[in-house]
C-alpha positions in Angstrom: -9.1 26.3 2.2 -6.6 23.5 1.1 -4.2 23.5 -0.7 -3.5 20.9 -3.4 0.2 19.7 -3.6 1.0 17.5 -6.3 4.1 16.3 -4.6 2.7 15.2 -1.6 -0.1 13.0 -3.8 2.3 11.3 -6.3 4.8 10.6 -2.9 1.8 8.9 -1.4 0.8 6.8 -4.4 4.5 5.6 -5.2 4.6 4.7 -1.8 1.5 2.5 -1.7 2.9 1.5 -5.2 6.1 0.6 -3.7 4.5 -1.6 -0.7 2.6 -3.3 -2.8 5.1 -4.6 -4.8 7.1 -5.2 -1.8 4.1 -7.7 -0.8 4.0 -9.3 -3.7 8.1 -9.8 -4.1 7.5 -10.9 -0.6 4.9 -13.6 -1.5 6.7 -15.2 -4.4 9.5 -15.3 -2.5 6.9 -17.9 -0.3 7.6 -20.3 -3.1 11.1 -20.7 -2.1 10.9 -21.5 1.6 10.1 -25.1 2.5 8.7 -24.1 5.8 4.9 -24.2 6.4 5.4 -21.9 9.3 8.0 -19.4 7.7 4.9 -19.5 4.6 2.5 -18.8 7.0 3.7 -15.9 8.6 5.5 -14.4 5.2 1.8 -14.8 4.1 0.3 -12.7 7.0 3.4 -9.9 6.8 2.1 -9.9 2.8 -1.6 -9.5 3.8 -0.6 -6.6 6.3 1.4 -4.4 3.4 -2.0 -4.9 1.6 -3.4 -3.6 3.8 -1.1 -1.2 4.2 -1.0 -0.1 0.6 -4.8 0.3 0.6 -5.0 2.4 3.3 -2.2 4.6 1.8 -4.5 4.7 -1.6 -7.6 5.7 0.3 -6.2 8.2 2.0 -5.0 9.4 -1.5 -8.5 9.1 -2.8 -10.2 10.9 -0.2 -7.6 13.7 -0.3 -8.5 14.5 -3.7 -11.7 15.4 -3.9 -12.5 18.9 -4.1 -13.9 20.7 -1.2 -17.8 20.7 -2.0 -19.4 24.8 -2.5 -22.2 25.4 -0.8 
């Protein structure tokens, strides 16, 4: 049987929530280096919280389904 703890879901969404507004502070912040190469690799660190953050959710998701009766 699991348990459900409300505490560990809402830690994992405000985390996700919190990287992905990391990424996008991150990005905009893109608009103030002159650097192509400095953009490009701000722009990949930025598509890797993403990533990040939507791994996080899914993990979220898939933890709160209830176990199926049979």
């Amino acid at each position: 049987m699991v348990h459900d703890n409300p505490a560990l879901k809402s830690r994992a969404a405000f985390t996700a929530t919190f990287i992905a507004l990391a990424s996008v502070g991150i990005a905009l912040s893109t608009l103030l280096v002159a650097s192509i190469v400095i953009k490009v690799l701000l722009l990949v660190v930025v598509a890797l919280l993403l990533g990040a953050a939507g791994a996080s959710l899914a993990v979220v998701v898939a933890r709160a389904k209830p176990p199926r009766d049979q």
